[in-house]
C-alpha positions in Angstrom: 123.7 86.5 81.3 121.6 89.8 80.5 121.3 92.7 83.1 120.7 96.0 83.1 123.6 97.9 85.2 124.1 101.4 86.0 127.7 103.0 86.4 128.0 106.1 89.1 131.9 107.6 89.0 132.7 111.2 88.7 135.7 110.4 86.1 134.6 110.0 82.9 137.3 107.7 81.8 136.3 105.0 84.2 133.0 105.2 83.4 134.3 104.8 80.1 136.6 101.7 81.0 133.6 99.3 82.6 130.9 100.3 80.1 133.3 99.1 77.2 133.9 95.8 79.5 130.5 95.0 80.3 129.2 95.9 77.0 131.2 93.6 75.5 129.7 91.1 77.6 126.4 91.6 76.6 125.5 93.7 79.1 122.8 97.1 79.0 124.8 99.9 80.4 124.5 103.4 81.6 126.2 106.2 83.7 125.7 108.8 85.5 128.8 111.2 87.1 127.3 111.8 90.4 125.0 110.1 93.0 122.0 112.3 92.9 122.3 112.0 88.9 122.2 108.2 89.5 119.3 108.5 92.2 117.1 110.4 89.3 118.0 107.7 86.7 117.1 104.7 89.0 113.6 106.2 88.9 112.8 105.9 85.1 115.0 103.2 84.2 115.8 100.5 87.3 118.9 98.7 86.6 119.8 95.4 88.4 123.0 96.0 89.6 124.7 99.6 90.5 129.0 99.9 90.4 129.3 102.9 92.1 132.7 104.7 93.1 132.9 105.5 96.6 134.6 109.2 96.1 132.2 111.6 94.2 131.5 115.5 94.5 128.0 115.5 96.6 126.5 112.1 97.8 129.8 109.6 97.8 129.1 105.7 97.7 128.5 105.1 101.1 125.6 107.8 101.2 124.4 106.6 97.5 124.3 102.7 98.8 122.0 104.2 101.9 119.4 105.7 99.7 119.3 102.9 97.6 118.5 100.1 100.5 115.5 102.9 101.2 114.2 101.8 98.0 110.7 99.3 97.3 112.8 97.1 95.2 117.1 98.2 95.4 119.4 96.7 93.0 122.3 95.1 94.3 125.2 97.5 94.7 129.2 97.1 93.9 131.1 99.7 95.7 134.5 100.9 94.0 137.5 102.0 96.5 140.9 103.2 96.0 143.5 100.9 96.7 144.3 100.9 100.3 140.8 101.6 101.5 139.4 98.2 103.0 137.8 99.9 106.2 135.4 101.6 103.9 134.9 98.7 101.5 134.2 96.7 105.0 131.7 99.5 105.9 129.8 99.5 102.9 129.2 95.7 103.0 127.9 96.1 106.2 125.8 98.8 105.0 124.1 96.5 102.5 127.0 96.4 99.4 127.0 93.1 97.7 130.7 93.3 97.2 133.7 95.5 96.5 136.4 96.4 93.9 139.9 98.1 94.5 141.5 100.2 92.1 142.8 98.9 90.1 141.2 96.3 89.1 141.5 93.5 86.4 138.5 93.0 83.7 138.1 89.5 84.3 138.2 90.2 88.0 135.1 92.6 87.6 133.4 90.5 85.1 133.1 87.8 87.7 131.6 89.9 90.5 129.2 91.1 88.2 128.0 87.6 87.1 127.4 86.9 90.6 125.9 89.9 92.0 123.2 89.4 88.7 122.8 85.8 89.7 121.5 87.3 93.1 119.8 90.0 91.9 118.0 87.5 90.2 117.1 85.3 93.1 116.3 88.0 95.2 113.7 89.1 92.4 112.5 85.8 92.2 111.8 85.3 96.1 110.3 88.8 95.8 107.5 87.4 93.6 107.1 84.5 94.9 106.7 86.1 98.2 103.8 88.2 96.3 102.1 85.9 95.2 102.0 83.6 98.5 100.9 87.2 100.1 97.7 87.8 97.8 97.3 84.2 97.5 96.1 83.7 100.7 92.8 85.5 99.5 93.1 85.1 96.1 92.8 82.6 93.5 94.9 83.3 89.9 97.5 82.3 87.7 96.9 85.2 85.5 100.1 87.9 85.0 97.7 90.8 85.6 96.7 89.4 89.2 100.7 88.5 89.4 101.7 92.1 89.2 98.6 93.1 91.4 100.3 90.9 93.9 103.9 92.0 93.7 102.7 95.8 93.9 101.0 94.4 97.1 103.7 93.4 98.6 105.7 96.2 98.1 102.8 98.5 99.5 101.7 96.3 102.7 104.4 97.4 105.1 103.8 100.8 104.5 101.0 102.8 105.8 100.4 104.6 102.7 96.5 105.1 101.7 95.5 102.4 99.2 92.7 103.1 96.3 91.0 100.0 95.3 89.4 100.6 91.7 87.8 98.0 89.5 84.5 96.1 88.3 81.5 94.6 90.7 83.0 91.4 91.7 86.2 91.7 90.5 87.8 90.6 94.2 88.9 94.6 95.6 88.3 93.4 98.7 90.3 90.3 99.0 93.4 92.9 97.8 92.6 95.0 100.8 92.8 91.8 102.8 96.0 90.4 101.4 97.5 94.0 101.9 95.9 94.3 105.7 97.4 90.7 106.2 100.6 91.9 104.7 101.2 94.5 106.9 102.4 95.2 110.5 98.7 95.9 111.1 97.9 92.4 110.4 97.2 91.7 114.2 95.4 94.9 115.0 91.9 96.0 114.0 90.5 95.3 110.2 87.6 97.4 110.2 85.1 97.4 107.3 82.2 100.0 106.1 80.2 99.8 102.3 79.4 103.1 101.8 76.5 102.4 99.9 74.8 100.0 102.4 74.3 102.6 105.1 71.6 105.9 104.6 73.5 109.2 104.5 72.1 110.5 107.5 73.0 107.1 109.7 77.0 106.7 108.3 78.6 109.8 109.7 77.2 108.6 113.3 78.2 104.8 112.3 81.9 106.0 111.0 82.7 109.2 113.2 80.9 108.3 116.0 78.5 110.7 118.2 78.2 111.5 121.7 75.1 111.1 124.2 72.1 113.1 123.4 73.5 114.3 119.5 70.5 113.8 118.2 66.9 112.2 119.2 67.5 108.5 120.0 71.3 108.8 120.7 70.5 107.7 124.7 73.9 106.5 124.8 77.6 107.7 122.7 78.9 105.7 120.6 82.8 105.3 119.7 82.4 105.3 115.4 83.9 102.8 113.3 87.1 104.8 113.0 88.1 105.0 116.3 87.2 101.2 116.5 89.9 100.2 114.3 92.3 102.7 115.8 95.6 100.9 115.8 94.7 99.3 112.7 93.0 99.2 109.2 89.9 100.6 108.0 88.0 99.2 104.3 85.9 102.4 102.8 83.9 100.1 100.2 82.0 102.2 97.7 84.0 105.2 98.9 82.6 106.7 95.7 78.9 106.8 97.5 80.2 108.6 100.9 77.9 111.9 101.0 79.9 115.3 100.4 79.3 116.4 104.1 81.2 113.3 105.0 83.9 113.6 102.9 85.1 116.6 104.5 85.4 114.8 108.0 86.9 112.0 106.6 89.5 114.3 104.7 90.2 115.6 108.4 91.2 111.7 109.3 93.3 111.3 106.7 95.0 114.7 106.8 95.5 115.2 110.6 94.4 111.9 112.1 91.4 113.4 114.0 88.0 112.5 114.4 85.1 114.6 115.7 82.3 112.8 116.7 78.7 114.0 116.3 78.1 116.4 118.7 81.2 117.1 120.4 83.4 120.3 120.1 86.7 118.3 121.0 88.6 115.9 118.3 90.0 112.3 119.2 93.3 111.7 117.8 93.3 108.2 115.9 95.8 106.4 114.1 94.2 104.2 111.3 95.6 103.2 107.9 92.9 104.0 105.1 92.4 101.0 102.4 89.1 102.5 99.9 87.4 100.8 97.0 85.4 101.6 94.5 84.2 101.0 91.0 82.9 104.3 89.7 85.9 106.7 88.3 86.8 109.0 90.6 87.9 111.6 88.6 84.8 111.6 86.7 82.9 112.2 89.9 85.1 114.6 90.8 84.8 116.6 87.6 80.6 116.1 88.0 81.1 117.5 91.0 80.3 114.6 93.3 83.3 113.7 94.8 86.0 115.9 96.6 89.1 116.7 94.8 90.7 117.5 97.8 90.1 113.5 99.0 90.4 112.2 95.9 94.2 112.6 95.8 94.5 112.0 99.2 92.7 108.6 98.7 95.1 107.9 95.6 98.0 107.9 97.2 98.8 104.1 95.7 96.2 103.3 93.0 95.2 99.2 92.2 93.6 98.5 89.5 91.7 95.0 89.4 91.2 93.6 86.0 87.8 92.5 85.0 87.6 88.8 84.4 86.7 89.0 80.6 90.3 90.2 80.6 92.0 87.6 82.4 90.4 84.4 81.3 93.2 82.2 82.1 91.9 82.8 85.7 88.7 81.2 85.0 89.6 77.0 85.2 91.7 77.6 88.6 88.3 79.9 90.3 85.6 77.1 89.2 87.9 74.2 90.2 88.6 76.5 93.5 84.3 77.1 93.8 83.3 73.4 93.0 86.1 72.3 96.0 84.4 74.9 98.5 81.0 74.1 97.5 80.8 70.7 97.6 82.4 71.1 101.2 79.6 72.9 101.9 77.2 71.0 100.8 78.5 67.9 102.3 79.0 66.1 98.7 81.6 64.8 96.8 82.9 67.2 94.7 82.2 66.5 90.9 84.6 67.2 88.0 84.3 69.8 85.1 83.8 68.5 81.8 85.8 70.1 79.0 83.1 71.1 77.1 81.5 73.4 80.1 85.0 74.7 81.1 85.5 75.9 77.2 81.4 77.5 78.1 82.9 79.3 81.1 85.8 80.6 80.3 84.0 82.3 76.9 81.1 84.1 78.5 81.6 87.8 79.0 80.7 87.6 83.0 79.7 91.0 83.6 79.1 90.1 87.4 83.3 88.8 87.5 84.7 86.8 90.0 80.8 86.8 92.2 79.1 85.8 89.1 80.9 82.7 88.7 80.7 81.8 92.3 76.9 82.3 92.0 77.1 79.9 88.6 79.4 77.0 90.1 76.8 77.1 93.3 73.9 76.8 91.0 75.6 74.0 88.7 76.2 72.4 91.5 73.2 72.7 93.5 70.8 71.7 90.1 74.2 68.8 89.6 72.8 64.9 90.3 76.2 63.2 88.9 80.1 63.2 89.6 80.3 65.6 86.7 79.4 69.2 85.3 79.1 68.6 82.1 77.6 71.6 79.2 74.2 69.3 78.1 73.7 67.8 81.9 70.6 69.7 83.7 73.1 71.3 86.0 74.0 74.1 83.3 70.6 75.8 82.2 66.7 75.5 83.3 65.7 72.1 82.6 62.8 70.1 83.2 65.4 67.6 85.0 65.5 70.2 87.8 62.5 68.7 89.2 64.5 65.6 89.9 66.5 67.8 92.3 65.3 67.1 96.0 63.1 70.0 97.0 65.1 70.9 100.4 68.4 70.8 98.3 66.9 73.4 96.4 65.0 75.4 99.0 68.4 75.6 101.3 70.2 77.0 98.0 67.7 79.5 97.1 67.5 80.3 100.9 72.1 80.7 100.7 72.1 82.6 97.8 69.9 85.3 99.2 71.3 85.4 102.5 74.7 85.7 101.1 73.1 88.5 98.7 71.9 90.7 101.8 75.2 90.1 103.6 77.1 91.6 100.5 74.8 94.6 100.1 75.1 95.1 103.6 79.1 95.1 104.0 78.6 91.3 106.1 77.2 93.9 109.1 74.7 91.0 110.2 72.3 93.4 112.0 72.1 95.5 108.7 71.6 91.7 106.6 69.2 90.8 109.2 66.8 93.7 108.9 67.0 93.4 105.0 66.0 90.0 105.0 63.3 90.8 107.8 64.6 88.2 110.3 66.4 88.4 113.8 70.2 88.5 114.1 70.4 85.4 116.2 68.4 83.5 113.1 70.3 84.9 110.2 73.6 83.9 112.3 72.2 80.6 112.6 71.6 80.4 108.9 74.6 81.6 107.3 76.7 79.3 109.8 74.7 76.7 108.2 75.7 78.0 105.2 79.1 78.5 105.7 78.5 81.9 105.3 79.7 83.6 108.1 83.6 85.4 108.4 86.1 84.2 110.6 88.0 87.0 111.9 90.7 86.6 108.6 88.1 88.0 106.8 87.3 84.3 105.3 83.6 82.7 105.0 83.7 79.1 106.8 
């Protein structure tokens, strides 16, 4: 068994005594003399396992073993006592030490506690990513390694509060990661709140995110508490954070820095306590050196960077999303749900998709809207314009034009259904009806049903 294992004793010749054992065991081994020496090491180099002696000049075992639990992913830990001292071998066990060693000990004797502290190490790692990948998996579809690690990193950020920075493509899925991480988290029963930059006018999104009080401004007849304050307790999604107006940016630096808001017109601050999640696609730093974005929120905005990969780059996800789409399409278009030919899926997965994960949905609702068998096949009439289209009935094809732009506007707009609704020129009670029709509407998970 391989493992990566990282000795911490202050004398040199027992540092020199295990590495010569487990070396000649195959294992990758290094040292360090004291704990905060070990502590620095651990952050460029993770080993698997950690034999530390409990006796050292600054942080001694006991105190190493604590700031190792505090880390996102610890190693397990073998503490080393003298002989004689099996009150503080007891209390480091209870203090999260997979096992313990006397002085002195016999090789075989510390060969076999390593095997099996690696053999959990290993396990634990294991139900770590599967834990991951059940986390983003509950909004996400993949098999892909780049999603994977998007998925552990996660799960190691959701329980924290930390501010979360979104980047990646159009349609690449940044805000089903926000989801997974606000369904991760001990927020996951409090307020999600979400606001698209880009679909509100700069002069309407300070009132609509800060808030504003009773006669701020012509019009404001009444105060209003600001999206912020709404999902105080909880989460707020800054889509297109990259389009928030300079003048904004300031009072949402404020937010993040000392947890205040200031609504329009009002000389006092509220005191909230919201965790941040942001997304964009543009490159931040390039704004910020154009001189359109704050430096100042920038890095407090990129606290925890995720990057989501385009899906040119992870083609492998492509067969599992238009299986995934032709399931949840057909159920909403009360038909049987046909099967993917070969020769189409070979089509899909080598088309550059500039739109990502949205343009594929779009296509799979198209195929199978224009579809009149049980399968999608590459020459069938569901796959490009065809004269065969007009064998399609004409309400089929009126309710699908009639979806695709409702589900449009709903996007633009950040799925606020008064905002969709005044885009599309109808009334909110009418679009509501329509997109339930649809299927388009968001349970309060964040899913369309």
């Amino acid at each position: 068994m391989s493992g990566r294992i990282l000795v911490v004793d202050d004398e040199r010749n027992v540092r020199f005594t295990l590495r010569e054992v487990l070396k000649g065991k195959g294992y990758d081994v290094t040292e360090a003399a004291t704990g905060d020496a070990a502590l620095t090491l651990m952050q460029s180099a993770p080993p698997d396992l950690v034999i530390s002696d409990y006796r050292m000049p600054g942080l001694n075992g006991l105190e190493l073993l604590e700031a190792i639990r505090e880390l996102p992913e610890p190693p397990e830990v073998i503490m080393v006592t003298a002989h004689g001292s099996e009150r503080l071998a007891v209390q480091a066990m209870k203090a999260g030490a997979y096992d313990y060693l006397s002085k002195p000990f016999e090789p075989a004797e510390l060969v076999l506690v390593v095997q099996r502290a690696l053999e959990r190490a290993t396990l634990s790692s294991e139900n770590r990513r599967l834990r991951a990948e059940l986390t983003l998996g509950r909004s996400m579809v993949f098999v892909s390694e780049a999603i994977r690690r998007i998925a552990v990193l996660v799960e190691r950020v959701a329980p924290r509060d930390s501010t979360v920075l979104i980047r990646g493509e159009t349609g690449t899925g940044k805000e089903l990661v926000a989801q997974a991480l606000v369904d991760a988290s001990p927020r996951a029963n409090k307020p999600y709140v979400r606001f698209n930059c880009a679909a509100v006018p700069h002069d309407l999104a300070e009132a609509e995110l800060f808030g504003h009080t009773r006669g701020a401004y012509t019009g404001a007849s009444r105060p209003r508490t600001g999206l912020i304050r709404q999902a105080d307790g909880g989460t707020i999604l800054l889509d297109e954070i990259g389009e928030l107006d300079l003048k904004l940016q300031g009072k949402l630096l404020r937010v993040l820095q000392q947890g205040e808001v200031r609504p329009v017109g009002s000389d006092t601050a509220v005191v909230v306590d919201v965790r941040v999640l942001a997304a964009t696609h543009r490159d931040l730093a390039a704004e910020v050196a154009a001189g359109r974005f704050r430096e100042d929120l920038f890095y407090r905005l990129d606290v925890v960077p995720i990057e989501v990969p385009p899906l040119r780059e992870r083609r492998e996800d492509i067969p599992v999303l238009v299986r995934h789409f032709v399931r949840l399409m057909a159920r909403r278009f009360r038909m049987e749900a046909p099967q993917v030919s070969e020769a189409l899926m070979n089509d899909l997965q080598a088309r550059p998709w500039p739109g990502n994960v949205r343009q594929l949905e779009n296509t799979v609702e198209r195929l199978l809207t224009l579809s009149t068998g049980l399968v999608l096949d590459l020459d069938g009439p569901s796959t490009a314009s065809s004269t065969a289209e007009t064998d399609i009935p004409l309400k089929r094809r009126v309710e699908a034009f009639e979806a695709g732009l409702i589900r449009e506007a709903l996007e633009r707009c950040g799925h606020n259904q008064s905002e969709a609704a005044r885009a599309l020129g109808l009334l909110r009670p009418t679009l509501i009806a329509k997109a339930n029709k649809y299927g388009l509407l968001r349970t309060s998970n964040g899913d369309e049903r």
